[in-house]
ZAMARGU-4260 file (C-alpha; in steps of 0.2 Angstrom, whole numbers, plus 5000, padded with zeros to 4 digits):
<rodrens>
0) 4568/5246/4738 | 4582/5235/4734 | 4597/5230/4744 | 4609/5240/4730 | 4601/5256/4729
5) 4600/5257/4747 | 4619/5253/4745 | 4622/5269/4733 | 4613/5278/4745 | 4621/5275/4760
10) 4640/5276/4752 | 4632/5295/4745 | 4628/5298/4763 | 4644/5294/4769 | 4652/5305/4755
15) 4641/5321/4760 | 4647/5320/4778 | 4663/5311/4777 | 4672/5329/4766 | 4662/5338/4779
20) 4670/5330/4795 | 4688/5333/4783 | 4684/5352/4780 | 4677/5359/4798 | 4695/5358/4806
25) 4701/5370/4796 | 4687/5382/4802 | 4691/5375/4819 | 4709/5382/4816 | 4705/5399/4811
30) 4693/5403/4826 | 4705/5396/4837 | 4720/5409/4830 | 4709/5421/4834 | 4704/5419/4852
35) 4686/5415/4847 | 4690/5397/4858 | 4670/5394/4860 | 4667/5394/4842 | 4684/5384/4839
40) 4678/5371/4851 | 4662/5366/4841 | 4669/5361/4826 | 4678/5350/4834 | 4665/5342/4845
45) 4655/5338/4826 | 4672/5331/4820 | 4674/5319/4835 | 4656/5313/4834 | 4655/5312/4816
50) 4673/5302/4815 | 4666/5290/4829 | 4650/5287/4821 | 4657/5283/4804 | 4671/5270/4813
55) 4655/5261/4821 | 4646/5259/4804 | 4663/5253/4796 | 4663/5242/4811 | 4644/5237/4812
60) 4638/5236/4795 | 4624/5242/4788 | 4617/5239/4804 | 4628/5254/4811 | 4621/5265/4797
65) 4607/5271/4806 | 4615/5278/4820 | 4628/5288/4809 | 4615/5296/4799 | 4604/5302/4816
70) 4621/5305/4824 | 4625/5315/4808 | 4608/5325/4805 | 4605/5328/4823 | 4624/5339/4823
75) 4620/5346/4807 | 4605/5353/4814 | 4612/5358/4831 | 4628/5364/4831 | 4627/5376/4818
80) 4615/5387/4828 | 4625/5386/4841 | 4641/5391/4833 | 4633/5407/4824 | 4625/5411/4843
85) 4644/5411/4848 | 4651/5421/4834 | 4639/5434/4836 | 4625/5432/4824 | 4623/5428/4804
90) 4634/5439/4798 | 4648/5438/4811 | 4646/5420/4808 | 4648/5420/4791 | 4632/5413/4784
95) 4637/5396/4794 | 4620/5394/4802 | 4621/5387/4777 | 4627/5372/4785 | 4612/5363/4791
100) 4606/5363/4772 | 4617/5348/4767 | 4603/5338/4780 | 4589/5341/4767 | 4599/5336/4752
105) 4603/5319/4763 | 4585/5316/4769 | 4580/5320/4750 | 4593/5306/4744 | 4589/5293/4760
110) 4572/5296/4765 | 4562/5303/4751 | 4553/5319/4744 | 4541/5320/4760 | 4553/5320/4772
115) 4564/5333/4764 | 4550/5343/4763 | 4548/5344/4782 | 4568/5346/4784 | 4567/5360/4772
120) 4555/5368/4780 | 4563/5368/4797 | 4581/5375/4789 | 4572/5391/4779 | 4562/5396/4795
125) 4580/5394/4807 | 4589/5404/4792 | 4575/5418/4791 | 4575/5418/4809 | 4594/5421/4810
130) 4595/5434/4798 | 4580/5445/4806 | 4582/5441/4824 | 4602/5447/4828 | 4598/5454/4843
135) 4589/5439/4849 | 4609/5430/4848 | 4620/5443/4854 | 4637/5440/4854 | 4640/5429/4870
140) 4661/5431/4866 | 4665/5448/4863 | 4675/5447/4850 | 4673/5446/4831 | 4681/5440/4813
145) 4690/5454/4804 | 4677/5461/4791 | 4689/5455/4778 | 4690/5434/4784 | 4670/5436/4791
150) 4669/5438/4769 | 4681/5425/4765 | 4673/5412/4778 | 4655/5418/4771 | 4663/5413/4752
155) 4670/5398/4758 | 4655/5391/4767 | 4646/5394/4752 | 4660/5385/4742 | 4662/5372/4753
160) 4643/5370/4755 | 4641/5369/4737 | 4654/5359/4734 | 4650/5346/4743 | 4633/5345/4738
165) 4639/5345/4723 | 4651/5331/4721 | 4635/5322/4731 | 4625/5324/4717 | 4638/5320/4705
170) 4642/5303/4714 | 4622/5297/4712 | 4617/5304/4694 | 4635/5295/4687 | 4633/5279/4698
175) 4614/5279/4695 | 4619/5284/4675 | 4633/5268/4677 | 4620/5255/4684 | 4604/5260/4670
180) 4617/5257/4656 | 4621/5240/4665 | 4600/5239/4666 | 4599/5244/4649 | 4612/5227/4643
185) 4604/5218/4654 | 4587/5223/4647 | 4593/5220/4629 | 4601/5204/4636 | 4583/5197/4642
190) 4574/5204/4627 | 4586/5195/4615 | 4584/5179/4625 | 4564/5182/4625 | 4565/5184/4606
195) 4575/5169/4604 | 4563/5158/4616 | 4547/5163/4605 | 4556/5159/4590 | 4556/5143/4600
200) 4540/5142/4606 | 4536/5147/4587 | 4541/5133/4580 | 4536/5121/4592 | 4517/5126/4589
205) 4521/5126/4572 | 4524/5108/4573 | 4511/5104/4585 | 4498/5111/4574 | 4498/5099/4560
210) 4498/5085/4570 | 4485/5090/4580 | 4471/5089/4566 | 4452/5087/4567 | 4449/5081/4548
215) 4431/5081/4542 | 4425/5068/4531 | 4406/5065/4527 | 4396/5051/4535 | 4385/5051/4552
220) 4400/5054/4563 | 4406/5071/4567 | 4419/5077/4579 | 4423/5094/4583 | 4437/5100/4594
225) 4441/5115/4605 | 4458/5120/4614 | 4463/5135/4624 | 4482/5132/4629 | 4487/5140/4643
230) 4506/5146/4637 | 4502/5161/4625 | 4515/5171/4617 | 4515/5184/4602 | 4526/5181/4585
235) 4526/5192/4573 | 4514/5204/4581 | 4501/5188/4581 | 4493/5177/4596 | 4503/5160/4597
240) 4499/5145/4612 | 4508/5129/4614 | 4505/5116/4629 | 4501/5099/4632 | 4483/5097/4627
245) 4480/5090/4608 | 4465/5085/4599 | 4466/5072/4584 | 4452/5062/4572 | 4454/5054/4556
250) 4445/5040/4547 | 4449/5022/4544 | 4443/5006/4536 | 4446/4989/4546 | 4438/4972/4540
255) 4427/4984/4526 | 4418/4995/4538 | 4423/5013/4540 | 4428/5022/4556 | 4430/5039/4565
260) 4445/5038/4574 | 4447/5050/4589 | 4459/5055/4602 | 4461/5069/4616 | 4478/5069/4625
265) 4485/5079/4640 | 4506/5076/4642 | 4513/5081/4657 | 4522/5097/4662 | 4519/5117/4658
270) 4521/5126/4640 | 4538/5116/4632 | 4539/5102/4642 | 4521/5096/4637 | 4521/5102/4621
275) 4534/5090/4618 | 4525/5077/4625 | 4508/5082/4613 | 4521/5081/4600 | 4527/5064/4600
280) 4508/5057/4603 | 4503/5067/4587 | 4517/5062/4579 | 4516/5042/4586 | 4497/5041/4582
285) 4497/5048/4563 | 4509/5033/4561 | 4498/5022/4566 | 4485/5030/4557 | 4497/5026/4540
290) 4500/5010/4544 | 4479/5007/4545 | 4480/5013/4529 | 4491/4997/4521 | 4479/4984/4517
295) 4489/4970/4527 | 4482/4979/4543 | 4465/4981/4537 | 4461/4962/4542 | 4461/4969/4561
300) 4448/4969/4572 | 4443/4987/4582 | 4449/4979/4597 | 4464/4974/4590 | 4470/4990/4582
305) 4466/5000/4598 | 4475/4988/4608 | 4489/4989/4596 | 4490/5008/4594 | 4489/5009/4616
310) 4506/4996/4616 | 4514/5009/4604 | 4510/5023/4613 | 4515/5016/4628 | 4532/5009/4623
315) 4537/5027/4618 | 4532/5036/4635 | 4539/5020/4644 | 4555/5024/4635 | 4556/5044/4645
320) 4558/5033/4660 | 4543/5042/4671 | 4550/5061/4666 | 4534/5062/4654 | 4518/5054/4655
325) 4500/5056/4647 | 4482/5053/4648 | 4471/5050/4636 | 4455/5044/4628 | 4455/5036/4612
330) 4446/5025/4602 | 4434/5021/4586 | 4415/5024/4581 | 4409/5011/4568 | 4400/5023/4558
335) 4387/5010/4553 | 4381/5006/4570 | 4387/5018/4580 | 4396/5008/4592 | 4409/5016/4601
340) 4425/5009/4607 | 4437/5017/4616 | 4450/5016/4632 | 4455/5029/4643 | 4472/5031/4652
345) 4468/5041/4667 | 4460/5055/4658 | 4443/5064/4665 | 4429/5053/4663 | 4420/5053/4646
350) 4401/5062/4646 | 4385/5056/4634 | 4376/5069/4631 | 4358/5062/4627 | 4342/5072/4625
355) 4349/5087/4634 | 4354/5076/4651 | 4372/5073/4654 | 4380/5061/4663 | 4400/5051/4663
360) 4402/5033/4654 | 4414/5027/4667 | 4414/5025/4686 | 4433/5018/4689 | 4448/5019/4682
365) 4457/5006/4675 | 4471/5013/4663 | 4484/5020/4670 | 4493/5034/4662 | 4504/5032/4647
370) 4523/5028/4653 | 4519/5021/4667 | 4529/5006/4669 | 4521/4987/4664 | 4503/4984/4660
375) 4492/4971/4666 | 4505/4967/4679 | 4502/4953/4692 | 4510/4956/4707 | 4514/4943/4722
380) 4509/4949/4738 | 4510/4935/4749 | 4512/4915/4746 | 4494/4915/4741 | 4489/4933/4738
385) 4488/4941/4722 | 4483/4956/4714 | 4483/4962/4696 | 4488/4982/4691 | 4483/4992/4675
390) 4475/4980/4665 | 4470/4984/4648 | 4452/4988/4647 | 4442/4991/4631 | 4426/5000/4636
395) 4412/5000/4622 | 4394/5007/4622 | 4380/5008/4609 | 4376/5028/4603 | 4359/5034/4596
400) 4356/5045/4582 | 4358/5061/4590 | 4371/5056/4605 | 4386/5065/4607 | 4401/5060/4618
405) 4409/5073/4627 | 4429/5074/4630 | 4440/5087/4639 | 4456/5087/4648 | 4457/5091/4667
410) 4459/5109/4664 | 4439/5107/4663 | 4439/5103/4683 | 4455/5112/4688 | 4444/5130/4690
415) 4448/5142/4704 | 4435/5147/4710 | 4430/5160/4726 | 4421/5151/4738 | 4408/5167/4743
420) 4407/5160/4764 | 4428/5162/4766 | 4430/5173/4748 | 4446/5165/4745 | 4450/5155/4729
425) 4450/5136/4727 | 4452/5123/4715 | 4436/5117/4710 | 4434/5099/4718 | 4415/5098/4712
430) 4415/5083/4698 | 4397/5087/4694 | 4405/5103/4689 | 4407/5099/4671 | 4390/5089/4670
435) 4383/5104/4672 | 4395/5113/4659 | 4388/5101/4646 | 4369/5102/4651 | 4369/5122/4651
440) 4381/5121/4636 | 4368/5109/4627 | 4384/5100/4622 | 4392/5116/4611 | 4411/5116/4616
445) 4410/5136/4615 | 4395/5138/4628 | 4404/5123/4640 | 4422/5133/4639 | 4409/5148/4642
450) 4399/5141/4656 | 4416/5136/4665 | 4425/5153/4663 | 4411/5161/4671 | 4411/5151/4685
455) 4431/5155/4688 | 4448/5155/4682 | 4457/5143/4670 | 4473/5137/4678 | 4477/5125/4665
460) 4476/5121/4648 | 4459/5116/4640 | 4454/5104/4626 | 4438/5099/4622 | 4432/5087/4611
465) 4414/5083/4603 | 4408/5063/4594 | 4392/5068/4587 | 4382/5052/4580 | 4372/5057/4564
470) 4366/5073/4572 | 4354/5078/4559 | 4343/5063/4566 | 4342/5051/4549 | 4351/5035/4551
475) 4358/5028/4535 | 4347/5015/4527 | 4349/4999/4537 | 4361/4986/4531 | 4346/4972/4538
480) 4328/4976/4537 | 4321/4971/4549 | 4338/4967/4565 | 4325/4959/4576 | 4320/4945/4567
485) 4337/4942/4560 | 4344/4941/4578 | 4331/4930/4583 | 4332/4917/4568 | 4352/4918/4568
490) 4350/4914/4588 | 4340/4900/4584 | 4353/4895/4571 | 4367/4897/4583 | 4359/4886/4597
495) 4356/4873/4584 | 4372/4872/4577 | 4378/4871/4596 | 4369/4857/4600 | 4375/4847/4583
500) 4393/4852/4589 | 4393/4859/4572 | 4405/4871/4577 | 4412/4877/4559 | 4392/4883/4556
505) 4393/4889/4575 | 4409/4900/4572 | 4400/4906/4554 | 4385/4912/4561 | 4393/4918/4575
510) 4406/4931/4565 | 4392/4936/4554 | 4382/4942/4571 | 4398/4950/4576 | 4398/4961/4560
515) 4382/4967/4560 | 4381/4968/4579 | 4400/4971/4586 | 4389/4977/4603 | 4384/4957/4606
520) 4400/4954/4618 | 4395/4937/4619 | 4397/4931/4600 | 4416/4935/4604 | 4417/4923/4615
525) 4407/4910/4605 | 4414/4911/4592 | 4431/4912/4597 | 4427/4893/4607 | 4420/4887/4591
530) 4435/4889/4580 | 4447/4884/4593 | 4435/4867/4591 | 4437/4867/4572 | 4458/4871/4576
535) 4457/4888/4568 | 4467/4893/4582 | 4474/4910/4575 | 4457/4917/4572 | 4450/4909/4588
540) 4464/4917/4598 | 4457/4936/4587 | 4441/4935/4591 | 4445/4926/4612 | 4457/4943/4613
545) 4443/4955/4606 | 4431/4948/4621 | 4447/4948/4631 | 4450/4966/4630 | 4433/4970/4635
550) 4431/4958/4650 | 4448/4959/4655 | 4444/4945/4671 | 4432/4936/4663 | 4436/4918/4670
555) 4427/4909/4655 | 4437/4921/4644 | 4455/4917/4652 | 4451/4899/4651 | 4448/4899/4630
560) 4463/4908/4628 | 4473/4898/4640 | 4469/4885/4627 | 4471/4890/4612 | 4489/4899/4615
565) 4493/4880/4624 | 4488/4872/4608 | 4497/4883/4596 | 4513/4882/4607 | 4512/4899/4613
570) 4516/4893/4630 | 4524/4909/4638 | 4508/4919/4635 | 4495/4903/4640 | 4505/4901/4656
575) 4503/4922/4657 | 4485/4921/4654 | 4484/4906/4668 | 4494/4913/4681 | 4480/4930/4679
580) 4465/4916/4682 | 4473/4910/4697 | 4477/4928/4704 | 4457/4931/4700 | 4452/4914/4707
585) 4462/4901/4714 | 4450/4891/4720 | 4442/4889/4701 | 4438/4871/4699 | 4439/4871/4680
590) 4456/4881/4682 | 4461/4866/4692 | 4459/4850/4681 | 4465/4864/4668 | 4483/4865/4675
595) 4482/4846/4682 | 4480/4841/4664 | 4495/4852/4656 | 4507/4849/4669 | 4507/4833/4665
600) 4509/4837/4648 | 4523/4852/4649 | 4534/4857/4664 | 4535/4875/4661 | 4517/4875/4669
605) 4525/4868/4684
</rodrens>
């Protein structure tokens, strides 16, 4: 019940017996005039009582209330037998024994139907009992109304009864009647607002929903997506979600090879807020998408564009100055080789699904969420301590024809779940969970979201996404017949060249390797040394930066680069690259006579 209809209850209340502790002097009066000083005396005793009772509960509070309405109901109930025993019975009386009724219209209006009841029951059987029973009462005074005022006093108390009840019930149905017309604006109100916010929401999906596009195209790589927002709202007599999760694949052509290009996203924040945040990465990634469409950017490595769309991602979020962040996994699959790329930025791990076993790609994290502020930071703990924070890190793996990599947000753990020993419900902490989602599932995105609802409640939004790699099980004809023995004679090329220091025939072989087999980490590295020997320092630093991302404290690596960006003058990012080598090792020996022999050279190194 709340704290203002109580309120109109208790003013009603105070109206029902307030008139009545007005009106009884008059009776009081009468009785008095003629000698019936018994009966006189009563009414005033009720108007005392009742006056002091209602000073205490203007004094108290509602506090006070309860004491009036007992103090109220208990004279209601007692003094009007008692002044029909002293005027002689019902009829001498006048009918006033009528007076205790107002105590079941009050118990109606203050304590509810049940309780009336009781009271009612209790007034009818003291009524019929004062009516049939007039010799039980006698007439203790002696004396009696004329016939003609015991009639007027019977009209009155009828009058006066019904009045009062009356301009009771009057009071609640026209406040009650004032206050639903203020409901119904205020409901009209709200229902407006509601209308206007899923206009909003409206057309927030209907801007989410383009960008967030799986596009099919034919070649062995498929992708399949699945998302189940948890914000839903009805349009137009239709089903409508936004949130924060979005799914996205196109295809792209870098250095003549094709790719499927994939991202799942989860933005912080409920319903608008992270819908807004699925919005600008939708919008952010299909630029980058056009812009791999211009020729000029098609010279790029996989490594390179990745690490290129990450930076542009991350200077937007970075801009919201840390009120929106957002995870995601994103990367490329060369559709010749199926060799996958990708990073992730504090989203749930990424699953292979192989020959019906499950199982995650990653065992650390080492991205962390879009807008958080600087990446690859190096930060000073002490004189000689360092530590390095959110580096970049490209993770690759090699699929087979028929591997599927799973994705889903972390509404795919956050299950609640009723534990059956304590039956209380709690956020699934099991990461094996979705493992087994995926096995049961056999990698269908409808029987994981199935398996997972069965075993509890959603409680935030979902998005699932499936890299199947050439699913029917036929690999395309093979660029190279026979990839053992043209590894093994280009290997053999490679050392020689090597041994000749014949590095522009090293670099050659090297790239050629590198085309065929991008999953040879090491080639990146060779042939990135090799043309920083010849001075083709700009592809030298392409290709040191490709093995760079992938082995993101690889001393050898930091070394080459060191190098080449010294050569080429690019000294604020060689002294960048050295001061990572010596947070990762100090006490490197070849890092040494490195920063002996520049420092000599260049003060900056100093």
């Amino acid at each position: 019940m709340t704290d203002s209809s109580q309120e109109l209850k208790r003013r009603a209340l105070v109206i029902l017996f307030g008139v009545t502790i007005l009106l009884v002097p008059f009776w009081s009066l009468t009785y008095w005039f003629y000698d019936l000083y018994l009966a006189a005396i009563i009414p005033v005793i009720y108007s005392a009582c009742g006056l002091l009772t209602l000073l205490y509960y203007w004094w108290k509070g509602e506090s006070g209330f309860s004491v009036f309405m007992v103090t109220c109901f208990g004279l209601y109930f007692i003094l009007p037998p008692i002044l029909q025993g002293a005027l002689g019975g019902y009829q001498n009386a006048s009918g006033v024994i009528l007076w205790m009724f107002p105590v079941v219209i009050a118990t109606f209006i203050y304590q509810g139907a049940r309780s009336a009841f009781y009271w009612g029951s209790a007034f009818m059987l003291i009524v019929v009992g004062s009516v049939f029973s007039p010799k039980l009462i006698g007439n203790p005074s002696g004396h009696r109304l004329p016939e003609q005022l015991i009639d007027i006093f019977y009209a009155l108390n009828i009058v006066a009864i019904g009045g009062i009840v009356s301009m009771t019930v009057y009071y609640l149905i026209t406040t009650i009647s004032r206050k639903s017309n203020q409901l119904t604006l205020a409901l009209g109100e709200v229902t407006k607002a509601k209308e206007m916010q899923e206009k909003d929401y409206f057309l927030i999906s209907y801007l989410s929903n383009p960008l967030s596009q799986v596009k099919e195209h034919a070649g062995p790589v498929k992708v399949e997506s699945l998302i189940e927002q948890r914000k839903k709202f009805y349009y137009k007599n239709q089903i409508h979600e936004i949130g924060g999760d979005i799914c996205i694949s196109d295809r792209i052509t870098l250095r003549g090879k094709h790719y499927t290009t994939f991202l799942n996203g989860d933005a912080m924040g409920k319903s608008l807020q992270g819908a807004a945040g699925a919005i600008i990465m939708g919008s952010v990634f299909r630029v980058c998408l056009s812009r791999a469409m211009a020729k000029k950017y098609q010279h790029q490595y996989p490594e390179q564009w990745i690490k290129a769309c990450y930076l542009d991602f991350q200077k937007i979020f970075e801009s919201f100055d840390g009120s929106m962040f957002m995870s995601i996994v994103f990367g490329l699959v060369d559709e010749e080789r199926g060799f996958l790329y990708y990073i992730n930025a504090e989203h749930p791990w990424t699953v292979l699904y192989r020959d019906g076993d499950a199982r995650y790609l990653e065992d650390e994290l080492y991205i962390r969420k879009l807008g958080m502020p600087i990446i690859d930071r190096i930060i000073q703990e002490g004189s000689d301590s360092h530590r390095i924070e959110n580096v970049f890190t490209l993770k690759t793996f090699l699929l087979k024809p028929g591997d599927s990599i799973i994705l889903g947000s972390d509404g795919r753990d956050d299950i609640s779940i009723k534990k059956p020993e304590t039956g209380m419900q709690e956020i699934n902490g099991d990461i094996e969970l979705f493992l087994k989602a995926v096995r049961k599932g056999k990698g269908d995105l409808v029987e994981i979201k199935d398996f997972l609802v069965n075993q509890g409640d959603l409680t935030d939004d979902l998005s699932l996404m499936r890299i199947s790699y050439n699913v029917e099980g036929k690999r395309e004809e093979k660029p190279i017949a026979n990839e053992k023995e043209y590894v093994r004679a280009n290997g053999q090329a490679l050392r020689n060249a090597l041994e000749r220091k014949d590095f522009a025939s090293a670099a050659k072989i090297a790239q050629e390797q590198i085309h065929h087999f991008p999953e040879n980490d090491t080639m990146f590295l060779i042939a990135s040394i090799s043309n920083r020997k010849i001075n083709n320092l700009e592809l030298a630093a392409d290709l040191g930066e490709c093995y760079h991302f992938r082995y993101p404290n690889s001393r050898s690596s930091l070394m080459n680069l060191t190098k080449i960006y010294y050569l080429a003058g690019e000294h604020e990012r060689a002294k960048y690259l050295l001061d990572r080598l010596k947070a990762i090792d100090p006490e490197y020996e070849p890092l040494k006579k490195l920063l002996q022999k520049i420092r000599s050279k260049n003060r900056i190194y100093n």
